[in-house]
N, C-alpha and C positions, 0 to 999 in steps of 0.2 A: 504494500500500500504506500502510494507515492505522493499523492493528493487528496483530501476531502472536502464537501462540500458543507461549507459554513451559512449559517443565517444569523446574520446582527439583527435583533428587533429592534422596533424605534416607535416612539410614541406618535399617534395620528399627526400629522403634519412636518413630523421630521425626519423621515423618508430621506428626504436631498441631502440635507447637514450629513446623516451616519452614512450614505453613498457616497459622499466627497471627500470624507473622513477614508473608507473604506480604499478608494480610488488612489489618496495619499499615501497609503499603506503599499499599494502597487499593486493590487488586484479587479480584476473586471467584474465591474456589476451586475446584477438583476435586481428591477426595483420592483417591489410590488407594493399592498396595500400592508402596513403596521410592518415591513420586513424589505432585506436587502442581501439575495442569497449571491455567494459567489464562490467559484473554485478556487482551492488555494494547497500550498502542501502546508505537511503540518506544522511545519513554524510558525504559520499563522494562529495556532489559537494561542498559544505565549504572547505572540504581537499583538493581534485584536485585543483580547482581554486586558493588556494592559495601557493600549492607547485609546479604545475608542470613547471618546466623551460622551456623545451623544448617543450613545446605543445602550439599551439598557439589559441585552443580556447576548453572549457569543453563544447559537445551537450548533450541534453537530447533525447533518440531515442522513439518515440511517437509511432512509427508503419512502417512498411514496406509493399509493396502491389505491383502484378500484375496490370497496367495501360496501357493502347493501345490506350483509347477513355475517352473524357472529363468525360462520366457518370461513369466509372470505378474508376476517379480522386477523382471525386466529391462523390462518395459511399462509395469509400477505406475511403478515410479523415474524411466523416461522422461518419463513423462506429468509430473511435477509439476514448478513453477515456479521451478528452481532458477536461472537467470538473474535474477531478483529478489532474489536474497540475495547469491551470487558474482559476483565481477567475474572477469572474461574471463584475470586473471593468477593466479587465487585458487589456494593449495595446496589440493589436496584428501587427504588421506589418509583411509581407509577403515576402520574399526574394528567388530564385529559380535559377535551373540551370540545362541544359537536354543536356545530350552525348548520340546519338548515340538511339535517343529514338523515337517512332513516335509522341507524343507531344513532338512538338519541338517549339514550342509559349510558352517561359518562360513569359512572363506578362498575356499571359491567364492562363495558369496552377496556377500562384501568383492568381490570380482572384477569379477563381473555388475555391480553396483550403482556402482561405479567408474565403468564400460563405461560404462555408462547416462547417467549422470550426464556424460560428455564428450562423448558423442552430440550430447543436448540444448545443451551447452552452446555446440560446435563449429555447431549447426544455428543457433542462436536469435543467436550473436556473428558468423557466416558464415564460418568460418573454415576452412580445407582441414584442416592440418597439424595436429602434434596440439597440446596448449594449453601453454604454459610454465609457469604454476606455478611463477613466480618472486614471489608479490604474497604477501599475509595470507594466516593461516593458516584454514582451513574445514575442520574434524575431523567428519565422518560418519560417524554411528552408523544402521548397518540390527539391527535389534534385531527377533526373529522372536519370537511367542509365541500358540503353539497357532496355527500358522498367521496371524499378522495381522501385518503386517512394519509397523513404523512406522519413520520415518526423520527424523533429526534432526540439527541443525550446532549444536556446542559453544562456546557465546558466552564460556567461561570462559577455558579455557585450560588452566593446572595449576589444579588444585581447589582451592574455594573453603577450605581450610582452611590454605592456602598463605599465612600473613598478611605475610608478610616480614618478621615478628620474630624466628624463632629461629634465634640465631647456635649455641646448643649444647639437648644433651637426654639425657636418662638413656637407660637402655634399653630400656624400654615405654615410649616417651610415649604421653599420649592425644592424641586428634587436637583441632588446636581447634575445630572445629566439635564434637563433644561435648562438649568443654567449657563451650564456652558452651550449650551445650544443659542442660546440671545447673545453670548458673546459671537460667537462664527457667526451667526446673522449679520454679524455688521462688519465693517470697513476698516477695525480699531486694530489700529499698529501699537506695539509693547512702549514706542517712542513718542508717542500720544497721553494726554490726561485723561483720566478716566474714574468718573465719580457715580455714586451708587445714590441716591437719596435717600432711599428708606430702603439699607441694609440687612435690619433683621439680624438674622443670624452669620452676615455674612456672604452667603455661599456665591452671589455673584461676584463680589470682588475676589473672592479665595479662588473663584475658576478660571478668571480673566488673569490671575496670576501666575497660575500653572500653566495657563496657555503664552502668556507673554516670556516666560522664561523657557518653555516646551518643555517641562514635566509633565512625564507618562501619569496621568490620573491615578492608575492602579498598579503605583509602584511601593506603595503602604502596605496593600492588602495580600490575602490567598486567593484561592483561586480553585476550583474542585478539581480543574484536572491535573492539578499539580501533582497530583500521583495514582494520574493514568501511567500504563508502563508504555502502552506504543505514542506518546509522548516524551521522550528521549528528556531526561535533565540537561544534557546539551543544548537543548531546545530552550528550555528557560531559562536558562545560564546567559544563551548567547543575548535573548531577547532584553534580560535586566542588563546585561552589557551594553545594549544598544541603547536604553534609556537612561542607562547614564552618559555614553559619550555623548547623545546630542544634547542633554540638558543646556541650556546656557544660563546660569548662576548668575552670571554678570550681566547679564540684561538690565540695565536702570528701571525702575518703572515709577511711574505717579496713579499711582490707585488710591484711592479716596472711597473709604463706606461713612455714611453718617445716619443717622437713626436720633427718633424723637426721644426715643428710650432710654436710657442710661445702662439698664439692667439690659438690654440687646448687646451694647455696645461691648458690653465686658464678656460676654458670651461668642460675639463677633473676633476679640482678642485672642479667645482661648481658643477658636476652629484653627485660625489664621497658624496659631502657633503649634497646634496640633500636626497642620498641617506642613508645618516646615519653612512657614513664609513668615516666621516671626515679625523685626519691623520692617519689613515689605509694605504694606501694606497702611497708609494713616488713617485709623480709624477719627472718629469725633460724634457728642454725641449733640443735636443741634434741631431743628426744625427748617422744615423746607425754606420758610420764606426769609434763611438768613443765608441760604445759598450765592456764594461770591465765586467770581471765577479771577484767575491771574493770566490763567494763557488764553491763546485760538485755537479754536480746530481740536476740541477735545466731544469726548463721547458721554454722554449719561446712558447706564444700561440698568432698570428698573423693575420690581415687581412691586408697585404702593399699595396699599391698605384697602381692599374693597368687601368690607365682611356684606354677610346677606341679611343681615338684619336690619330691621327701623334702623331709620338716622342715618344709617351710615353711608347709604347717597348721597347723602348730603354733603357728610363730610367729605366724602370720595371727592365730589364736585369740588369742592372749597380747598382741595390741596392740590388737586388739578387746576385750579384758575391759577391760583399760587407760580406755581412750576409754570404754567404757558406765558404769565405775563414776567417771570425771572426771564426766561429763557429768550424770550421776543427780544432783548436787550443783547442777546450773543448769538446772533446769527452764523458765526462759524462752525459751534457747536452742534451734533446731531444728537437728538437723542430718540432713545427706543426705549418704550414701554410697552409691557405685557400686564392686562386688566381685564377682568368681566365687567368693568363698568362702562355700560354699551353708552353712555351719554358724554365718552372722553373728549372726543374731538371737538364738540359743542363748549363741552370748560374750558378747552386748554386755550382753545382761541384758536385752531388754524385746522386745513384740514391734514392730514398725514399723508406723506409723500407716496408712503406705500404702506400696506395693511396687510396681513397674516393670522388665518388661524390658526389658533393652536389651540392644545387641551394642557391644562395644569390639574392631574391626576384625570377627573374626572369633570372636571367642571370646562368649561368651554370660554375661552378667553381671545382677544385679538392681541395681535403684538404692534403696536401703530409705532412707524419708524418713520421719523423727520430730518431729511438727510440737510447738514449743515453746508454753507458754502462754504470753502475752504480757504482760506488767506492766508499770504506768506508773512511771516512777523515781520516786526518791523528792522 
């Protein structure tokens, strides 16, 4: 086995980011809906897992197959080459999910496809008894849709948004893989100013850091197939080698988080240093409408306060008007905000250059980006 075929997932709308990211890496894409399948040999799941920002989890795709009835389930899953990937001690847990399929019993189809799958493995290792599943973990995913079962082992683990920085967090956090997804949305060079207004816990300056110095995201964390065997440690070896020689350390940066909060602020401290970006990073803890800028041409990248409750349209409104009439004073500046408050463009005063949806978890948000004109200093 010389090559496997991988799928990065990616949250509804960020499809392009994990494909370009994907594409970076040096592998040809296929893009589809929530995913981004491509062939690659195995170095890549060392690489993808620990570079890709915006993907929230590296699959392994084991096989795809026609399924209508349990015996079809259980034949399809037999047939495919799962002694190639598992070793003989390998955990397997079963995990499933059916749109629109005629098995539509996800805990029997989990069952079957279990079944199956130690059949093959008891027949191909010679083994009587049944298999111990004491060794690495191998999470199988039977995923049915419109009848086509596809079936996959999760080379991640806990998702890739899991960086091993945050020791604290407000109460929406965004996830970091969005995060960093609003930063690659935009234009913003490590040589550029770059302020957060309402920080929070951080995560958008902490990603715009790791990206302006090029730290591997998930060079903190494990990682489940770190002890798959046909996964070679040479393989991870080389891939933590590669993220450390391209790091650049010395990248100057001017990142800026400030929050209303005080008690965010010191939680924003502790990710930042968690994360290895000690004072990298100037926190401050302050209100919008005492936002001063000193250079041109810098970036604001935000996610502000829009809870669903009474009032808080209100307020939404009121620190939107804030921000549009700062910001109407620094036309070089661009800046990008990600909100459910569908009445932004009306507060901020102007309309948005260009507009994006996105999903933050589950809730349905625009990302309105106001591209600033750019001017040489003086």
């Amino acid at each position: 086995m010389q090559t496997v075929t991988l799928i990065a997932t990616a949250a509804m709308g960020l499809e392009s980011v994990v494909a370009k990211e994907v594409k970076n890496l040096g592998y040809d894409v296929q893009v589809d809906n929530g995913k981004v399948q491509f062939e690659a040999p195995i170095n890549a799941i060392p690489r993808c897992n620990l570079w890709l920002r915006s993907a929230d989890r590296v699959k392994l795709l084991v096989g795809t197959f026609k399924a209508t009835s349990f015996d079809d389930l259980f034949e399809g899953t037999k047939a495919l080459p799962w002694e190639l990937y598992i070793d003989e001690n390998g955990q397997i847990p079963v995990i499933g999910k059916s749109v629109h399929s005629q098995l539509h019993s996800v805990p029997d189809c989990q069952k079957i496809v279990k079944k199956a799958i130690v059949e093959r493995m008891k027949l191909k290792y010679g083994m009587v008894s049944k298999l111990p599943e004491t060794g690495s973990m191998y999470r199988v995913e039977i995923a049915l849709l419109k009848d086509e079962a596809t079936l996959t082992i999760d080379t991640s683990g806990t998702g890739l948004h899991k960086r091993g920085y945050r020791v604290g967090q407000g109460e929406a956090p965004l996830k970091e893989t969005l995060a960093a997804s609003l930063v690659l949305l935009t234009n913003w060079h490590p040589d550029e100013p770059f302020i957060d207004p309402f920080c929070g816990s951080g995560t958008i300056p902490i990603e715009a850091a790791m990206i302006g110095q090029n730290i591997a995201p998930g060079f903190n964390r494990e990682f489940a197939s770190e002890g798959w065997s046909f996964v070679k440690q040479k393989h991870w070896d080389q891939a933590f080698e590669e993220a450390e020689d391209v790091a650049n350390y010395n990248q100057p940066l001017d990142i800026t988080g400030t929050d209303i909060d005080h008690k965010m602020i010191e939680i924003a401290k502790q990710n930042a240093l968690e994360a290895g970006l000690g004072e990298l990073i100037y926190w401050k803890q302050m209100q919008v409408s005492d936002l001063t800028f000193k250079q041109l041409n810098g970036y604001i990248v935000s996610n502000p306060p829009y809870g669903q409750r009474l009032g808080d349209e209100k307020k939404a409104a009121e620190i939107t008007k804030q921000l549009g009439s700062i910001m109407k004073e620094h036309p070089t500046w661009s800046v990008y905000i990600i909100t459910a408050f569908d009445k932004f463009e009306a507060a901020y005063g102007a309309k948005a250059t260009k507009k994006r949806k996105l999903f933050n978890g589950y809730l349905r948000t625009d990302y309105y980006q106001y591209f600033g004109k750019k001017q040489k200093g003086e």
